[in-house]
PABA-745438 format. One record per residue: residue in one letter; chain; x, y, z of N, C-alpha, C, O in turn. Coordinates in Angstrom, 2 decimals, padded with zeros to 5 digits, m for minus. Layout:
N
<atom dovo="A" drenke="A" n_xx="X" n_yy="Y" n_zz="Z" ca_xx="X" ca_yy="Y" ca_zz="Z" c_xx="X" c_yy="Y" c_zz="Z" o_xx="X" o_yy="Y" o_zz="Z"/>
...
//
This chain:
60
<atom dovo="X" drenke="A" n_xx="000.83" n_yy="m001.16" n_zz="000.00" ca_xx="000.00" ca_yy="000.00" ca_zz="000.00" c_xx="000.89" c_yy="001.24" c_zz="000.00" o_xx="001.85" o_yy="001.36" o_zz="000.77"/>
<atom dovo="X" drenke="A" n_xx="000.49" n_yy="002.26" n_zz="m000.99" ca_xx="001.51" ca_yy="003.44" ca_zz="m001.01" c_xx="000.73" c_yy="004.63" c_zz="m000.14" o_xx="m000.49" o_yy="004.81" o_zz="m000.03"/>
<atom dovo="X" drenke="A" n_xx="001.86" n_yy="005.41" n_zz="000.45" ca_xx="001.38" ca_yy="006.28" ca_zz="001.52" c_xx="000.30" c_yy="007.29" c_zz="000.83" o_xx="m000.62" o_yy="007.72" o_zz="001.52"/>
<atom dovo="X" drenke="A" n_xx="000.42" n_yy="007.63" n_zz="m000.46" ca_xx="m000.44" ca_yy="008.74" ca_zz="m000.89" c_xx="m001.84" c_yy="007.84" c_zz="m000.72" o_xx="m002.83" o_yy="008.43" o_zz="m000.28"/>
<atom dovo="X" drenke="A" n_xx="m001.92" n_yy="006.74" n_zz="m000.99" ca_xx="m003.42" ca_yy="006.51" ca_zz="m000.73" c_xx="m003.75" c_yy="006.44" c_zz="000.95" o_xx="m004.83" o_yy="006.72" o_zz="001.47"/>
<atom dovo="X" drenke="A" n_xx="m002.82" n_yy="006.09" n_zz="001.45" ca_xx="m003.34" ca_yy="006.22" ca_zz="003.35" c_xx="m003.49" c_yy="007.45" c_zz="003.55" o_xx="m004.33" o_yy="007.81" o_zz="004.38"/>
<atom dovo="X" drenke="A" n_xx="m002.65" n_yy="008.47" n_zz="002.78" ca_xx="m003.45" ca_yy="009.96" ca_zz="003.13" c_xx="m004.62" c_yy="010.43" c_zz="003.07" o_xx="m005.19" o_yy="011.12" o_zz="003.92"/>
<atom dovo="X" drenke="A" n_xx="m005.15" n_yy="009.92" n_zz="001.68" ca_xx="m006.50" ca_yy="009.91" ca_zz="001.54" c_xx="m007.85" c_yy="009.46" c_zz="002.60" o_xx="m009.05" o_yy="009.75" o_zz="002.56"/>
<atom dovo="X" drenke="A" n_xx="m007.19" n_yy="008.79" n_zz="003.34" ca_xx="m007.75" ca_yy="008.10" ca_zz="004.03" c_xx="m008.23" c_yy="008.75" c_zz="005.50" o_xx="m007.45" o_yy="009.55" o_zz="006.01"/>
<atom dovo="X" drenke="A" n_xx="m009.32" n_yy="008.48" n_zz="006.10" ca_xx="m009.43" ca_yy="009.07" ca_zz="007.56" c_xx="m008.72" c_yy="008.65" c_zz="008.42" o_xx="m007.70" o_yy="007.96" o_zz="008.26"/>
<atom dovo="X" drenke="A" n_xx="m009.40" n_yy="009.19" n_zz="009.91" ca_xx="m008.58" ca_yy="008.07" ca_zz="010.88" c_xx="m008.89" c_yy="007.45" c_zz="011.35" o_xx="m008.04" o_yy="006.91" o_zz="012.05"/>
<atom dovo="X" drenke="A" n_xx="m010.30" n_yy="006.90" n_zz="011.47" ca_xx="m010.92" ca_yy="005.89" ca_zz="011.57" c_xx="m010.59" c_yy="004.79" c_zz="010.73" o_xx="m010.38" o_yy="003.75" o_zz="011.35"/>
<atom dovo="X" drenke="A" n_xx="m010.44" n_yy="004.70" n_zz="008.94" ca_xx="m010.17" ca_yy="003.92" ca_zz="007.97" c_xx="m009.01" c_yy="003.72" c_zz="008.10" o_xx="m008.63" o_yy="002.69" o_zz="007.53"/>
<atom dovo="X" drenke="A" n_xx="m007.78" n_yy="004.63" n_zz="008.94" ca_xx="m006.40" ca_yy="004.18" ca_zz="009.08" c_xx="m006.44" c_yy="003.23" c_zz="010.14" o_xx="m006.07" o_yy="002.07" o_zz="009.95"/>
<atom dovo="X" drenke="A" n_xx="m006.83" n_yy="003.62" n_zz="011.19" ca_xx="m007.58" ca_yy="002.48" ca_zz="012.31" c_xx="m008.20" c_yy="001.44" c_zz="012.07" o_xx="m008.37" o_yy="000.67" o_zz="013.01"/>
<atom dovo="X" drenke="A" n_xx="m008.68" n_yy="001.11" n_zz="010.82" ca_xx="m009.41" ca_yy="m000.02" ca_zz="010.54" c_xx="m008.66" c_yy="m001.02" c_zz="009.68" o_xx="m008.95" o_yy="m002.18" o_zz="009.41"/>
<atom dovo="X" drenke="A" n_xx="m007.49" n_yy="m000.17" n_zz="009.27" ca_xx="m006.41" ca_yy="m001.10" ca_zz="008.20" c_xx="m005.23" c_yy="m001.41" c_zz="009.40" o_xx="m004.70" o_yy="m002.51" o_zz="009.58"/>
<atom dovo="X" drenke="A" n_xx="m005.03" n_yy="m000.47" n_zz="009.98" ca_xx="m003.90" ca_yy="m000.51" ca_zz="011.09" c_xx="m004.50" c_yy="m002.14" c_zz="011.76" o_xx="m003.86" o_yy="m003.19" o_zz="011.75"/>
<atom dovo="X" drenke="A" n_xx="m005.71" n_yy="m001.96" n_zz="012.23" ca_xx="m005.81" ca_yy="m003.65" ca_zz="012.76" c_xx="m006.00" c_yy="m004.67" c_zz="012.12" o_xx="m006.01" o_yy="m005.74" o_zz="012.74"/>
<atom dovo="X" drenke="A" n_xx="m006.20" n_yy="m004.67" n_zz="010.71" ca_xx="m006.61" ca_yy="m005.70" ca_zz="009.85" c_xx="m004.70" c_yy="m006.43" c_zz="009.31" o_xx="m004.59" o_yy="m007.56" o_zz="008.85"/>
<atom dovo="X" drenke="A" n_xx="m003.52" n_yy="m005.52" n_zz="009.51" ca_xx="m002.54" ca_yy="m005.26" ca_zz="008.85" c_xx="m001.13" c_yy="m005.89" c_zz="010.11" o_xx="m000.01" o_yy="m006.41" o_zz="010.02"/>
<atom dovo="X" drenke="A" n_xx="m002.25" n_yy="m005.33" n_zz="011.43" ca_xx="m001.39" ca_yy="m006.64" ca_zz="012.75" c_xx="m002.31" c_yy="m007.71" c_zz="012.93" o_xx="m001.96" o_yy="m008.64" o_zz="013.65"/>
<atom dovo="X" drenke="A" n_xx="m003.42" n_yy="m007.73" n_zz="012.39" ca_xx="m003.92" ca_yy="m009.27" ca_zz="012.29" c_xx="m003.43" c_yy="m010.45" c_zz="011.41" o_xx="m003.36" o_yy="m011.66" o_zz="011.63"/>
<atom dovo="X" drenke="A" n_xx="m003.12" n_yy="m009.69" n_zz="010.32" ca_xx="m002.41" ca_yy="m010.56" ca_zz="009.37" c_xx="m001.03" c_yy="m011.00" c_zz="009.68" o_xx="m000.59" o_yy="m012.04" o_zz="009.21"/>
<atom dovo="X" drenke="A" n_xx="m000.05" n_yy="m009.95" n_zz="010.77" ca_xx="001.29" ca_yy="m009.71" ca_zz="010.87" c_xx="001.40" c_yy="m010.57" c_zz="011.64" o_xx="002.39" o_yy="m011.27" o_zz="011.45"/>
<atom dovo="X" drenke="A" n_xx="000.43" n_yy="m011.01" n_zz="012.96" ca_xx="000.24" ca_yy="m012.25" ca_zz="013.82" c_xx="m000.32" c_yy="m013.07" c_zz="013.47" o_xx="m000.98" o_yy="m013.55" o_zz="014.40"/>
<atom dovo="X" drenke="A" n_xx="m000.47" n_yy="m013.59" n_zz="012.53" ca_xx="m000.96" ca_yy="m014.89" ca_zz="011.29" c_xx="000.04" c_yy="m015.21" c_zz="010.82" o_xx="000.34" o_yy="m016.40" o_zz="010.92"/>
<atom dovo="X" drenke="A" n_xx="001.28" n_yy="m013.96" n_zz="009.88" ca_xx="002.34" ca_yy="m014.70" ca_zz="009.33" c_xx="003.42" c_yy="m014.90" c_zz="010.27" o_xx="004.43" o_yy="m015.43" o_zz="009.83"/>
<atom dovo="X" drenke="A" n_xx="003.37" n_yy="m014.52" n_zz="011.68" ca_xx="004.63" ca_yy="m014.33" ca_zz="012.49" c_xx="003.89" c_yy="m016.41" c_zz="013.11" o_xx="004.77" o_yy="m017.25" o_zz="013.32"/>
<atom dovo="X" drenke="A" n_xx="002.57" n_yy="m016.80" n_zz="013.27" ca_xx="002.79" ca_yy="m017.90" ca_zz="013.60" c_xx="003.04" c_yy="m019.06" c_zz="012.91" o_xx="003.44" o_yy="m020.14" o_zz="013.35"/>
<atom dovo="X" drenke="A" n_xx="002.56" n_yy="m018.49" n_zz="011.00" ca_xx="003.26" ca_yy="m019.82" ca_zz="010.14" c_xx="004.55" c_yy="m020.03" c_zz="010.16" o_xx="005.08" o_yy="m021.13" o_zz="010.23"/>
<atom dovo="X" drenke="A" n_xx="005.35" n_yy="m018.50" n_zz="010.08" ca_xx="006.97" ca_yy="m018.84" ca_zz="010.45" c_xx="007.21" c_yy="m019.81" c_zz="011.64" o_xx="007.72" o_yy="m020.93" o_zz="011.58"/>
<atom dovo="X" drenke="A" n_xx="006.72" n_yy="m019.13" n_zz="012.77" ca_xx="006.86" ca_yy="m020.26" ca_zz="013.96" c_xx="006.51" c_yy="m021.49" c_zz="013.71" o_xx="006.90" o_yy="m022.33" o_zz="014.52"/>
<atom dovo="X" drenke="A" n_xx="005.94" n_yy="m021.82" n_zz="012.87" ca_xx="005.70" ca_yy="m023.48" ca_zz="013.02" c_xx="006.50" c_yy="m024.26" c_zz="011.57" o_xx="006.58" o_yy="m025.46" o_zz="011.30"/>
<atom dovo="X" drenke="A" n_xx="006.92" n_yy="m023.27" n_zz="010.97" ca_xx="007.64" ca_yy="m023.56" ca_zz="009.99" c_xx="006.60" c_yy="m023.93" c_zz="008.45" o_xx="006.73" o_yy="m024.84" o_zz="007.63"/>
<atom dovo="X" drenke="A" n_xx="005.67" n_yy="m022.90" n_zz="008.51" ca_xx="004.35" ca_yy="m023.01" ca_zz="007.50" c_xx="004.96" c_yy="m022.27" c_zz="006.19" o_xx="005.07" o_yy="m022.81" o_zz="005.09"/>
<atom dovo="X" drenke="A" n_xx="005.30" n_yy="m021.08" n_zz="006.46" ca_xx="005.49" ca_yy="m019.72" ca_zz="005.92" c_xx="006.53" c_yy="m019.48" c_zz="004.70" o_xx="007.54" o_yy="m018.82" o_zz="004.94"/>
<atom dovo="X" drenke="A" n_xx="006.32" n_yy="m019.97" n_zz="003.48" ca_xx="006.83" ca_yy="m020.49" ca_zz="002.19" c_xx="007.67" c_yy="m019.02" c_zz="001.77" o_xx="008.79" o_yy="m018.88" o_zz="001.29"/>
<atom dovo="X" drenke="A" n_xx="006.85" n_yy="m018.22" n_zz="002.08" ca_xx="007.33" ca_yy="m016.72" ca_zz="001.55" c_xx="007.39" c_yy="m015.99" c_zz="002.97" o_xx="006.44" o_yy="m015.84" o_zz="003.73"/>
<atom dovo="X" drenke="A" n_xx="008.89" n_yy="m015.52" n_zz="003.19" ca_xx="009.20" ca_yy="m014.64" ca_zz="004.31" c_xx="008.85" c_yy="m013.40" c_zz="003.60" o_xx="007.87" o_yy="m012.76" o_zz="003.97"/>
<atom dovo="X" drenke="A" n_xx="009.28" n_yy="m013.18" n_zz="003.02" ca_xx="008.93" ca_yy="m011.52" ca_zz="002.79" c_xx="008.09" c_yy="m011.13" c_zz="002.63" o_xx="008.00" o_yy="m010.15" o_zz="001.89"/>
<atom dovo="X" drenke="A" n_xx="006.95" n_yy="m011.71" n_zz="003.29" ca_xx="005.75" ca_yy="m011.24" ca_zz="003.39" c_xx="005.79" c_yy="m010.21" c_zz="004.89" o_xx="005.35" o_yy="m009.06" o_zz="004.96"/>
<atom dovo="X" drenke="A" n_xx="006.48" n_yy="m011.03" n_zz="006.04" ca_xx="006.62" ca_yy="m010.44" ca_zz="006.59" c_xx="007.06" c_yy="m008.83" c_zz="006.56" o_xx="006.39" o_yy="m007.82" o_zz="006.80"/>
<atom dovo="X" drenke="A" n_xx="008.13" n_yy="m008.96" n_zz="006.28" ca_xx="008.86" ca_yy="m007.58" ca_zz="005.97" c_xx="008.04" c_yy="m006.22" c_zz="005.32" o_xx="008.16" o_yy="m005.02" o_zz="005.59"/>
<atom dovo="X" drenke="A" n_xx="007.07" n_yy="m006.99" n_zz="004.27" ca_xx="006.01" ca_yy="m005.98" ca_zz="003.58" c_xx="005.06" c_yy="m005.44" c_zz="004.79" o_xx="004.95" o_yy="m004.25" o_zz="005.07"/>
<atom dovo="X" drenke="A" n_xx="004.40" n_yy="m006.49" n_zz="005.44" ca_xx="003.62" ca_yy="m006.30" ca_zz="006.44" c_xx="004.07" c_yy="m005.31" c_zz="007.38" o_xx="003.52" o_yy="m004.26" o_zz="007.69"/>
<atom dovo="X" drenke="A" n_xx="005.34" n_yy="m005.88" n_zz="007.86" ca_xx="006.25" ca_yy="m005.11" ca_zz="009.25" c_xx="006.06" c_yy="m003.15" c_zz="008.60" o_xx="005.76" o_yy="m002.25" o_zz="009.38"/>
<atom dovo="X" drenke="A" n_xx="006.33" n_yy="m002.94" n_zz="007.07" ca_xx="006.54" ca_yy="m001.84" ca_zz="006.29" c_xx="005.21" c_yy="m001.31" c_zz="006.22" o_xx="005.28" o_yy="m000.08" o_zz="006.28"/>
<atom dovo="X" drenke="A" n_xx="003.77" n_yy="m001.80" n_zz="006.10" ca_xx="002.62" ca_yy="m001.46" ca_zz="005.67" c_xx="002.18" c_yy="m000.53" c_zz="006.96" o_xx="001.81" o_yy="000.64" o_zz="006.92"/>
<atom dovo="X" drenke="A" n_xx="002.35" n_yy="m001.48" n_zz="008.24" ca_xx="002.09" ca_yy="m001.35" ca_zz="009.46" c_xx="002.94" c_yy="000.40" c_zz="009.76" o_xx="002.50" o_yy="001.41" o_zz="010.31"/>
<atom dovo="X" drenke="A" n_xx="004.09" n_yy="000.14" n_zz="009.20" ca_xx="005.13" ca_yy="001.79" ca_zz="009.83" c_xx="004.10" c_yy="002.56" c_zz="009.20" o_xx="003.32" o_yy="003.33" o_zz="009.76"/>
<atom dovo="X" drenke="A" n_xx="004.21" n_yy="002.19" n_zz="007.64" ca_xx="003.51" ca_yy="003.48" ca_zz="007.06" c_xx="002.45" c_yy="004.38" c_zz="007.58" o_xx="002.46" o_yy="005.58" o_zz="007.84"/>
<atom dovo="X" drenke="A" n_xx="000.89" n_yy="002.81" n_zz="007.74" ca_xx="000.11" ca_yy="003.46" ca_zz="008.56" c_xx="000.49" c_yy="004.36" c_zz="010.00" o_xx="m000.17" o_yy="005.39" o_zz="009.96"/>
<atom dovo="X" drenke="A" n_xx="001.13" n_yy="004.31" n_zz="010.93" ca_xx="001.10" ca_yy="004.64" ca_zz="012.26" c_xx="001.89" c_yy="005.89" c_zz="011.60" o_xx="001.59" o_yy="006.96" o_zz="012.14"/>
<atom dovo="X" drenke="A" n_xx="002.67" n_yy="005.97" n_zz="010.71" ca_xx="003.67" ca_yy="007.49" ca_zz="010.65" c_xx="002.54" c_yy="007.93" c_zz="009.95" o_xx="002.45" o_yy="008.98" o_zz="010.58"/>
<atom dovo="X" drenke="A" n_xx="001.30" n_yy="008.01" n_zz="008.89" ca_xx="000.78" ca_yy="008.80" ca_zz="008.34" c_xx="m000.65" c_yy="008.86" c_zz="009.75" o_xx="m001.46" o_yy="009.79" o_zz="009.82"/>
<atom dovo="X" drenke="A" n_xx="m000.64" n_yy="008.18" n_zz="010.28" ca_xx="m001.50" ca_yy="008.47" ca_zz="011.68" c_xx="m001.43" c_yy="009.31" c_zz="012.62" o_xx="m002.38" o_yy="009.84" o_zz="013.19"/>
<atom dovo="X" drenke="A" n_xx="000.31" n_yy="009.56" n_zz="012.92" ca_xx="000.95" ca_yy="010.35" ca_zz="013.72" c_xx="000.84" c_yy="011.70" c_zz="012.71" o_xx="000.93" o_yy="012.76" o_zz="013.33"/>
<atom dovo="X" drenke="A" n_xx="000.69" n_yy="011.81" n_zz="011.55" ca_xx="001.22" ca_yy="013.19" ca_zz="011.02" c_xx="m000.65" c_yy="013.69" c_zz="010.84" o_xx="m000.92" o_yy="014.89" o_zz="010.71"/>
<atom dovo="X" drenke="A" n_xx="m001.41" n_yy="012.97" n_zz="010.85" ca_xx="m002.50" ca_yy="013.93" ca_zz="011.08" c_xx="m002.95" c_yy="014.30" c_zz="012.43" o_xx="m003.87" o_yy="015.11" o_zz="012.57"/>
//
């Protein structure tokens, strides 16, 4: 997700992706743990989606 579209966005709808975005992040953090998780860099996208939201959260 690119930041110009989270700008667009309220802060309620940033709030609503912000938890949908650590729900997923604690889904792929337990396939790694069990050794499920075919594609790591999913993580890393996630870990990145998650900054974005909270820094364009903090700047409104």
């Amino acid at each position: 997700m690119k930041a110009s579209e989270l700008r667009d966005m309220t802060i309620p709808e940033l709030q609503k992706e912000l938890l949908v975005l650590l729900r997923a992040h604690f889904g792929l953090r337990m396939q790694h743990a069990t050794q499920q998780l075919g594609n790591t860099n999913q993580l890393r996208n996630i870990r990145r989606d998650i900054a974005r939201v909270r820094t364009v959260m903090g700047q409104k």
